[in-house]
VEXDREN-2710 file (C-alpha; in Angstrom, 1 decimal):
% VEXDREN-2710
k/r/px/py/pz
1/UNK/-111.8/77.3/-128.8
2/UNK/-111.3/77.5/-125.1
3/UNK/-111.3/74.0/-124.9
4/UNK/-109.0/72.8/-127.3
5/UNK/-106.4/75.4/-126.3
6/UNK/-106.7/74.5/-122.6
7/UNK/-104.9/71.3/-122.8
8/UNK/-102.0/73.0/-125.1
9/UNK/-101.4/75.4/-122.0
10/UNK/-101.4/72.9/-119.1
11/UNK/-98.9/71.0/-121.0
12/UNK/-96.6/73.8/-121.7
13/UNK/-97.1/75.0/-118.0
14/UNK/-96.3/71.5/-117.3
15/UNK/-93.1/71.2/-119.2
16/UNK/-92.2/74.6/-117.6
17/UNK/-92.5/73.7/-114.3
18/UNK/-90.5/70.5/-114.5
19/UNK/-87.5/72.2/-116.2
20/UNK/-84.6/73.7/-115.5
21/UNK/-86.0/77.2/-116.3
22/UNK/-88.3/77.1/-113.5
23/UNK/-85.6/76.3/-111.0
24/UNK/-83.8/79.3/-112.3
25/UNK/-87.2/81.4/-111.6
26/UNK/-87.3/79.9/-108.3
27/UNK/-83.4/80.9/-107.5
28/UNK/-84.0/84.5/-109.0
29/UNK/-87.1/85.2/-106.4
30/UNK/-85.5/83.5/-103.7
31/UNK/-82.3/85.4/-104.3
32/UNK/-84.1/88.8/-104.6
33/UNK/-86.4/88.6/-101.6
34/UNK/-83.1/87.9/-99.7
35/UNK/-80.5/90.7/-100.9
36/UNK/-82.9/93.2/-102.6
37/UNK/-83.5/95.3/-98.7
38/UNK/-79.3/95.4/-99.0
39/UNK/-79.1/97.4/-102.2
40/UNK/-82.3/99.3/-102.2
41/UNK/-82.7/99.8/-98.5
42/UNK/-85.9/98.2/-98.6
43/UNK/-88.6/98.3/-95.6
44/UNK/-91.5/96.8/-97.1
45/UNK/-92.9/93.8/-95.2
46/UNK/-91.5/91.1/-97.4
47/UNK/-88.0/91.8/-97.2
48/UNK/-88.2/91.9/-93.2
49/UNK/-86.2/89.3/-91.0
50/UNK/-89.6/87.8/-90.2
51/UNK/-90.7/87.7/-93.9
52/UNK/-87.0/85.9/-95.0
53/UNK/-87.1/83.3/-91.7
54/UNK/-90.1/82.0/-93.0
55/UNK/-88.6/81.6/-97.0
56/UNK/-85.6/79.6/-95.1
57/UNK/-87.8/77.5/-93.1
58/UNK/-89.9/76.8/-96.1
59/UNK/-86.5/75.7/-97.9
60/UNK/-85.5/73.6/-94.8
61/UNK/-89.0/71.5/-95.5
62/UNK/-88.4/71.4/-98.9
63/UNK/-85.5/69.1/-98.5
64/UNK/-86.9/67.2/-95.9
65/UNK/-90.3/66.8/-98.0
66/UNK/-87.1/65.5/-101.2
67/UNK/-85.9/63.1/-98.6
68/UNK/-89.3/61.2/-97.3
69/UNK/-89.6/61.2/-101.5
70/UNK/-87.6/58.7/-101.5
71/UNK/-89.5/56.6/-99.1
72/UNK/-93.0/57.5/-99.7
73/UNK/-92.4/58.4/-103.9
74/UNK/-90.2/56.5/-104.8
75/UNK/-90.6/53.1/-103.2
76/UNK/-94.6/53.7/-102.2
77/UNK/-93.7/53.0/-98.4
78/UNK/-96.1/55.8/-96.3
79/UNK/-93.7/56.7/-93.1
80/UNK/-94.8/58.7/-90.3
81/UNK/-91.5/58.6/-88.5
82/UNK/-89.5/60.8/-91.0
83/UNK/-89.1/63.5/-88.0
84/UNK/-86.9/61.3/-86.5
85/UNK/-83.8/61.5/-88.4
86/UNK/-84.8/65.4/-89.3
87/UNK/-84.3/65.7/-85.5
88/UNK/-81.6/63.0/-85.2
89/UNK/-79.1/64.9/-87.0
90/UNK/-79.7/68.5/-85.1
91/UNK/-79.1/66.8/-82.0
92/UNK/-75.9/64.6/-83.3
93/UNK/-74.7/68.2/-84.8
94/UNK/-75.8/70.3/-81.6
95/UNK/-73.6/67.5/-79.4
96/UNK/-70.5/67.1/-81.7
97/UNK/-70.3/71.1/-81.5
98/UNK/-71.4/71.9/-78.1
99/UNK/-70.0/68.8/-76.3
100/UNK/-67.1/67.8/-78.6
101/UNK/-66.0/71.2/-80.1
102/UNK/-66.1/69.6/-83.5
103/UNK/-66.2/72.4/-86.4
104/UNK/-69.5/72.8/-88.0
105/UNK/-69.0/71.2/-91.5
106/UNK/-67.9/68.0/-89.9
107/UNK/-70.7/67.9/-87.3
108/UNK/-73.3/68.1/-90.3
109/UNK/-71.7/65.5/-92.5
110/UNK/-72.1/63.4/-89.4
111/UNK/-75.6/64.6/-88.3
112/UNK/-76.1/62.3/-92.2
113/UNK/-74.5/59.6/-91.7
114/UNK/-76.0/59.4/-88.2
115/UNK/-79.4/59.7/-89.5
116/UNK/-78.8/57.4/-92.5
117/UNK/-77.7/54.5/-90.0
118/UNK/-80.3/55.0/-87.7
119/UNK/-82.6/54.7/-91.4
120/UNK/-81.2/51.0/-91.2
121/UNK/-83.2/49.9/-88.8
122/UNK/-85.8/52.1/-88.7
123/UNK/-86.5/50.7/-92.5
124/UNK/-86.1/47.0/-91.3
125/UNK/-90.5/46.9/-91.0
126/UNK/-90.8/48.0/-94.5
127/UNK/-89.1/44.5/-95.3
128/UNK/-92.0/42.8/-94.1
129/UNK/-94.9/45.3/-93.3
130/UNK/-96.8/47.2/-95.5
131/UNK/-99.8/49.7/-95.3
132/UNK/-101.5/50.8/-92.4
133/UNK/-99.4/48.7/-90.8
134/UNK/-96.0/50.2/-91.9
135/UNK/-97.6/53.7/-90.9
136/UNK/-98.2/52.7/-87.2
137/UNK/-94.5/50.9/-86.9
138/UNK/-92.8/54.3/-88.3
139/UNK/-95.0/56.4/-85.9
140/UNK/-94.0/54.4/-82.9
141/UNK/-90.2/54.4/-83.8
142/UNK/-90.3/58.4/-84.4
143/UNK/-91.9/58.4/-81.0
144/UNK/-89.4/56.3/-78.9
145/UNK/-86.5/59.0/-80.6
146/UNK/-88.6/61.2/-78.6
147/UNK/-89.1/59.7/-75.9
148/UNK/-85.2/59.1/-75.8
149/UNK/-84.9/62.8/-76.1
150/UNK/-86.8/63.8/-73.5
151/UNK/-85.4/62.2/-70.7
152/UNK/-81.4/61.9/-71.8
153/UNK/-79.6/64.5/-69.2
154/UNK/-76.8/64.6/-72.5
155/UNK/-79.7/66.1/-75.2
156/UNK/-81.0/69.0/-72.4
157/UNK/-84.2/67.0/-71.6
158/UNK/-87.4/68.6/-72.3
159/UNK/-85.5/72.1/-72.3
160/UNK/-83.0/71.3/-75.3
161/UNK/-80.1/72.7/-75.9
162/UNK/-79.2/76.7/-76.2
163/UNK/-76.6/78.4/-77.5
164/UNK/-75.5/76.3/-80.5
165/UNK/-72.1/77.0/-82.7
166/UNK/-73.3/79.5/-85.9
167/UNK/-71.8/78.1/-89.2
168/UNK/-69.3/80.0/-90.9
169/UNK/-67.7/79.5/-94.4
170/UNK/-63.8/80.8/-94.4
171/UNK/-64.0/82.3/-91.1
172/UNK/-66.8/84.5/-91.9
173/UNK/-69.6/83.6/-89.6
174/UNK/-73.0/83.3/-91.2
175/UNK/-74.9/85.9/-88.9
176/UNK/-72.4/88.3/-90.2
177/UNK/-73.3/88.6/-93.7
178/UNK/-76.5/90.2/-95.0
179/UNK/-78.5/92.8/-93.9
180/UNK/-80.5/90.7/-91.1
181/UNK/-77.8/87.5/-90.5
182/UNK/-80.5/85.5/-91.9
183/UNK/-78.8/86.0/-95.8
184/UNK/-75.9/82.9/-96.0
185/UNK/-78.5/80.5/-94.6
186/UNK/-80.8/81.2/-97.0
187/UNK/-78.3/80.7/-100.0
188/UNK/-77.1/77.7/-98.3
189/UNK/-80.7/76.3/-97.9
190/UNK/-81.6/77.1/-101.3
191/UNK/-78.2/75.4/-102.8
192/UNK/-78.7/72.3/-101.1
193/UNK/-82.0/71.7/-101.8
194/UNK/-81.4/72.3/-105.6
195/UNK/-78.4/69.7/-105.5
196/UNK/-80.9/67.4/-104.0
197/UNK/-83.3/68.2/-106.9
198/UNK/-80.8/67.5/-108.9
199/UNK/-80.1/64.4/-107.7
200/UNK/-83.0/63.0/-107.6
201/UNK/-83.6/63.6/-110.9
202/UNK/-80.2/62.0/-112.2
203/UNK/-81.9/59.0/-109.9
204/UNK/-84.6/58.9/-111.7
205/UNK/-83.2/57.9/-114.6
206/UNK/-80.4/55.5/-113.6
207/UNK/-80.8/51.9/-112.3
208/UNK/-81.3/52.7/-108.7
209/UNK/-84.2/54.8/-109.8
210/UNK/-85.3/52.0/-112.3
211/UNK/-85.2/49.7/-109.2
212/UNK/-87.3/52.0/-106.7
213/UNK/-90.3/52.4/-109.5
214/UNK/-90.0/48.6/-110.4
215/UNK/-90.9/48.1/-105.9
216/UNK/-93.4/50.7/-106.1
217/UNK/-95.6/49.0/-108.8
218/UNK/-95.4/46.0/-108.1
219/UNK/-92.8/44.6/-105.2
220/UNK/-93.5/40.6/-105.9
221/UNK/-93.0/41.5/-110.2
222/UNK/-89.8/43.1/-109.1
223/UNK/-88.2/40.3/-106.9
224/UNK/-89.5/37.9/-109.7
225/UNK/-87.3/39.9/-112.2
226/UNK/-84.2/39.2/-110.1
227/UNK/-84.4/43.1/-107.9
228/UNK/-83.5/42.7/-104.1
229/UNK/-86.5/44.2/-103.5
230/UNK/-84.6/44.4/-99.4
231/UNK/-81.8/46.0/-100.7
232/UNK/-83.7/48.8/-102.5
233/UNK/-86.0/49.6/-99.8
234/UNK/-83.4/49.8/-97.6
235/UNK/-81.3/52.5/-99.3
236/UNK/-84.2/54.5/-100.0
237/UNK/-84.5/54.9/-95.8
238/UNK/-80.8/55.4/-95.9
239/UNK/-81.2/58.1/-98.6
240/UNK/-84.4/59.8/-97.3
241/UNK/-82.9/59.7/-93.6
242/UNK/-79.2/60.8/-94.7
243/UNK/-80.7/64.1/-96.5
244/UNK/-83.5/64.7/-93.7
245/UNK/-80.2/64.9/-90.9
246/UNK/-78.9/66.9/-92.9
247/UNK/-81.6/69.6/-92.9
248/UNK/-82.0/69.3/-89.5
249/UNK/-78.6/70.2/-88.3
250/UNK/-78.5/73.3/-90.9
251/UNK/-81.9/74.2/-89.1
252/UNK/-81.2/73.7/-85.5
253/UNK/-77.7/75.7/-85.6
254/UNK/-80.0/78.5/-87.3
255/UNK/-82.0/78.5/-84.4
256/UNK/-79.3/78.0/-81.8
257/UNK/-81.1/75.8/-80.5
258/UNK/-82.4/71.7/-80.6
259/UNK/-85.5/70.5/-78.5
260/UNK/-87.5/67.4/-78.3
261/UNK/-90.1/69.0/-80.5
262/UNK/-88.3/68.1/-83.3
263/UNK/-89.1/64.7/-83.2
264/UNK/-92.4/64.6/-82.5
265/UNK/-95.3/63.0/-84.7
266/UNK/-96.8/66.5/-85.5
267/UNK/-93.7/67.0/-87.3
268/UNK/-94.0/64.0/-89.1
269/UNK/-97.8/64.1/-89.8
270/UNK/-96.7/67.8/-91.4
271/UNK/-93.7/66.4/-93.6
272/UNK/-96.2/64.0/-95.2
273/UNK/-98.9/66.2/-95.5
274/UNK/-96.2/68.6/-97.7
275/UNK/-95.7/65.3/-99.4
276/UNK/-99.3/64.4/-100.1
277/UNK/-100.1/68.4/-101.3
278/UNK/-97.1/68.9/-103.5
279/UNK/-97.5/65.2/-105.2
280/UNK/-95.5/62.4/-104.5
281/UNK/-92.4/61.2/-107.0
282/UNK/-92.8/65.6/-108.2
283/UNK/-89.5/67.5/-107.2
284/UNK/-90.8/70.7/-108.0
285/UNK/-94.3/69.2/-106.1
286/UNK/-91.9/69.2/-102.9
287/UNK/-91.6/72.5/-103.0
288/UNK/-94.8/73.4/-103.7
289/UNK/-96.0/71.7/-100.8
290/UNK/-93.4/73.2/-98.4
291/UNK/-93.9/76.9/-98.8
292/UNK/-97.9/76.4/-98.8
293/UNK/-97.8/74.4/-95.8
294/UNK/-95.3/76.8/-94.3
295/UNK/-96.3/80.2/-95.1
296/UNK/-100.3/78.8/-94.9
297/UNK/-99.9/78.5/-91.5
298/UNK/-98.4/81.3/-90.5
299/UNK/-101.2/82.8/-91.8
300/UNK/-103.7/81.2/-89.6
301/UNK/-101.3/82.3/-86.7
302/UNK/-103.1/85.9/-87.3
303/UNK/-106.2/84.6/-88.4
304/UNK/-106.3/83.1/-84.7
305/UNK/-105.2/86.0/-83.1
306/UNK/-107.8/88.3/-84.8
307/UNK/-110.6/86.5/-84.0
308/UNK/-109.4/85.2/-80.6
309/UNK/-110.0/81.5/-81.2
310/UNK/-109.1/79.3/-78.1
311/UNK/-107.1/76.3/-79.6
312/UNK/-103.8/76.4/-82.7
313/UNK/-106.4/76.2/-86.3
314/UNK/-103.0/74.7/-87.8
315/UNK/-103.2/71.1/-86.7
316/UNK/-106.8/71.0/-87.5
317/UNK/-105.7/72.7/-91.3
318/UNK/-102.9/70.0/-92.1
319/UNK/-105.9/67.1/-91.1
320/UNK/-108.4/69.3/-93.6
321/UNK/-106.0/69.6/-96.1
322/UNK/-104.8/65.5/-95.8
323/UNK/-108.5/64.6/-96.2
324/UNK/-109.4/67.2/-99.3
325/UNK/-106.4/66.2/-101.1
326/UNK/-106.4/62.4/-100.8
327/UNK/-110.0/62.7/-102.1
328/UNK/-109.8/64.9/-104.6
329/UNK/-106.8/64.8/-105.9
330/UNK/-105.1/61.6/-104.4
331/UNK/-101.5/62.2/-106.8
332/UNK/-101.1/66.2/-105.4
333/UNK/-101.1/69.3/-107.1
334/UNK/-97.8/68.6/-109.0
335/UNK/-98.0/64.6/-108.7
336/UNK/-95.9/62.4/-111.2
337/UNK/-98.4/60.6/-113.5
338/UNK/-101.2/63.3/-113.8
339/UNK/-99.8/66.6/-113.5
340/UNK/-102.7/68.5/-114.8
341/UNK/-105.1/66.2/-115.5
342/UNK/-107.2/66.8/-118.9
END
């Protein structure tokens, strides 16, 4: 009896999951955990500002782990350079606003656009490498943005730069709404990465989306049928790059702050990881993945401290966790053509 129910309940939890319904769940405990201490005067550990900056980090990686979806899901490319434009945009954003005096909402359209050119040719490779191959090219162009970063008086060298413009929406600043300041970047996280959801599903479906799958299952099939199989790939860096600066400049003026470390590989090897976890071509998969490989870690963070071990156990998780997954369950937890497999 078990067994025959079994697959019943997967596929209802699988419907669930990927419908509207569960991004209304999602909203409801996001919204709660962040305005619940306001009204109730709440001291409980999950409703401190510690508690709520690691939900709004988790929601910045779940955008960026959306946008390298539409590298690594959608077309089948694996990049390991995605950091770059994540990074790109908080420093184009930082300098428009700190250098320039340009208001926020401008500065983060640009920090986009920015990225999304720079995804020109950063994507060029993927027009004639593939593979391993593709891998090493995107890691070595994520670390020259580094590199650049590093040693450019104008980005703050290795220190970064401090002291960056808050957002505000109508004059209100954002640090001046909630009970720890933390409250309007949360909402505003949360909002765009469900218009990104949304849009990628509305993708999906249309001819773009028809395009992209066409590439990933077979590129030479596709350019036989007529698809620019360049032009596709090429707006799917564009796409995954304009969202990623995006995210990056809401982060950094969150923080105050934009450093080199943005940019590095270790970011990059962490974005896919999220990628690999939550299953690629799965929106609600990209979430999954972000808040277990954000609050996971943290979590080690004590574990270290507790039993005093002398190196970070984080790096050596996300390498555990790449290796487990891609061998157990290669599609993810939440991956596109097996969700729960029977």
């Amino acid at each position: 009896m078990t067994t025959a129910l079994a697959p019943a309940w997967r596929q209802s939890l699988t419907r669930f999951v990927h419908s509207p319904r569960a991004a209304v769940v999602f909203s409801a405990v996001i919204l709660l955990i962040t305005f619940l201490d306001s009204l109730i005067d709440a001291q409980d550990y999950i409703f401190s500002p510690y508690f709520k900056h690691i939900v709004f980090v988790s929601l910045i990686y779940s955008i960026v782990t959306l946008s390298l979806n539409f590298v690594s899901g959608y077309v089948g490319q694996t990049s390991l350079g995605h950091a770059a434009f994540f990074g790109l945009g908080g420093y184009v954003s930082a300098l428009l606003t700190q250098l320039y005096h340009v208001p926020y909402w401008p500065a983060f359209l640009a920090a986009g656009v920015a990225a999304a050119l720079v995804g020109i040719p950063l994507g060029a490779p993927a027009l004639r490498v593939k593979g391993p191959f593709l891998v090493v090219v995107t890691y070595a162009c994520g670390e020259v943005f580094r590199f650049i970063a590093l040693n450019l008086e104008v980005t703050g060298g290795p220190a970064g730069l401090p002291g960056l413009l808050t957002p505000s929406i109508a004059g209100v600043s954002f640090t001046d709404v909630g009970a720890t300041g933390k409250e309007l970047f949360i909402v505003t996280a949360l909002v765009f990465a469900l218009a990104l959801a949304f849009f990628m599903s509305r993708l999906e479906d249309s001819r773009i989306g028809h395009a992209f799958a066409a590439i990933r299952e077979d590129e030479i099939a596709a350019a036989a049928m007529g698809i620019n199989t360049a032009y596709y790939k090429l707006l799917a860096f564009c796409l995954g790059a304009f969202f990623a600066g995006l995210a990056g400049s809401l982060f950094v003026h969150y923080l105050s702050f934009v450093s080199p470390d943005m940019l590095s590989s270790t970011e990059s090897i962490m974005m896919f990881t999220m990628v690999v976890v939550g299953g690629a071509r799965s929106i609600p998969g990209s979430f999954l993945g972000a808040f277990l490989l954000t609050f996971i870690p943290e979590g080690l963070r004590y574990f270290k401290d507790f039993v005093h071990l002398p190196f970070d156990p984080w790096l050596v998780f996300f390498g555990f966790v790449l290796m487990v997954m891609m061998r157990v369950r290669p599609q993810g937890i939440l991956g596109a053509d097996t969700v729960f497999r029977r």
